[in-house]
N, C-alpha and C positions, 0 to 999 in steps of 0.2 A: 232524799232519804226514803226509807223503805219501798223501794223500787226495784225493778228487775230487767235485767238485758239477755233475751234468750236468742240464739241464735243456731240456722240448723245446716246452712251451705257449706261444703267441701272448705279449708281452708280460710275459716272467716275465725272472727273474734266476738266475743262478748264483752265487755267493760260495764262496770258499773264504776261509778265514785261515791254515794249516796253513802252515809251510814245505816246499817242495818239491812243493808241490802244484800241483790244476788244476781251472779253470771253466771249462767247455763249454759255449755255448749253438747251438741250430740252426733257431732258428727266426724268423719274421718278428716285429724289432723288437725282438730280446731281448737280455737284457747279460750280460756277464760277466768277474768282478770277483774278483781275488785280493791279498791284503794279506801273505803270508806270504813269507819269502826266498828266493830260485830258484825261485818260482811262476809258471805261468802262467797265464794268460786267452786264451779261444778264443771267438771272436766268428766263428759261419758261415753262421748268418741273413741276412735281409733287412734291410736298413738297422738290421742289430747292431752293438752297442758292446763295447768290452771296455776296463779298466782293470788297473793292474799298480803293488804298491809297488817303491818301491826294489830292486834286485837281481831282478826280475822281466824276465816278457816279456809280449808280444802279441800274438796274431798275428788277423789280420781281413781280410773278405772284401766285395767288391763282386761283387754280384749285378742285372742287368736288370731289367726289370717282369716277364717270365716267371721269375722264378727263376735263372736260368742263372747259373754261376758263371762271370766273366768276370774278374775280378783274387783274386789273392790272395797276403798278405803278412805278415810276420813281419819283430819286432824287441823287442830287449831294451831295455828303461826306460835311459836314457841317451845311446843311439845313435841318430841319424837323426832328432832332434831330438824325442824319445819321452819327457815329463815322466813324472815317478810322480804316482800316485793322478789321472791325468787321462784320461777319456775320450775312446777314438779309434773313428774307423769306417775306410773306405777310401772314396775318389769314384771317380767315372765314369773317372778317368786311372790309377787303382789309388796312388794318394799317401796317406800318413795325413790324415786331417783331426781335427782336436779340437773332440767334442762338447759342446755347451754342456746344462747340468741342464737337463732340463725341468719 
């Protein structure tokens, strides 16, 4: 509980399950995933994901081919048409989109 999993390699994961926690990720193609209650998930990467259970949040970035940060957005599981346990990124208009597993 109240813990955090940050994580910054090409292609890695962050998880948390702790309630009131947080997963960070900041880099290209990376995710970040928490399952615990009032948790969040930070997605700041390059075409990063991030997921959130119930009573969770979100928040995720769209970023350019150079990196530039050009949207960025937050919302809680519930709101703004935000499922739990489902992965979202941000597009080119700064909207959530939902990730499908690769």
């Amino acid at each position: 509980d109240r813990s955090a999993a940050t994580n910054t390699g090409d292609w890695s994961a962050a998880t948390n399950t702790g309630d009131q926690s947080a997963a960070t990720n900041t880099v290209y193609r990376s995710a970040a995933e928490v399952s615990g209650k009032q948790s969040i998930a930070v997605a700041l990467g390059w075409q990063a994901k991030a997921k959130a259970s119930i009573d969770g949040a979100i928040v995720c970035v769209y970023r350019n081919d150079h990196g530039e940060l050009i949207h960025i957005k937050a919302s809680k599981v519930g709101e703004n048409n935000i499922k739990a346990d489902t992965w979202y990124t941000l597009d080119e208009f700064g909207e959530f989109v939902e990730v499908k597993d690769d």
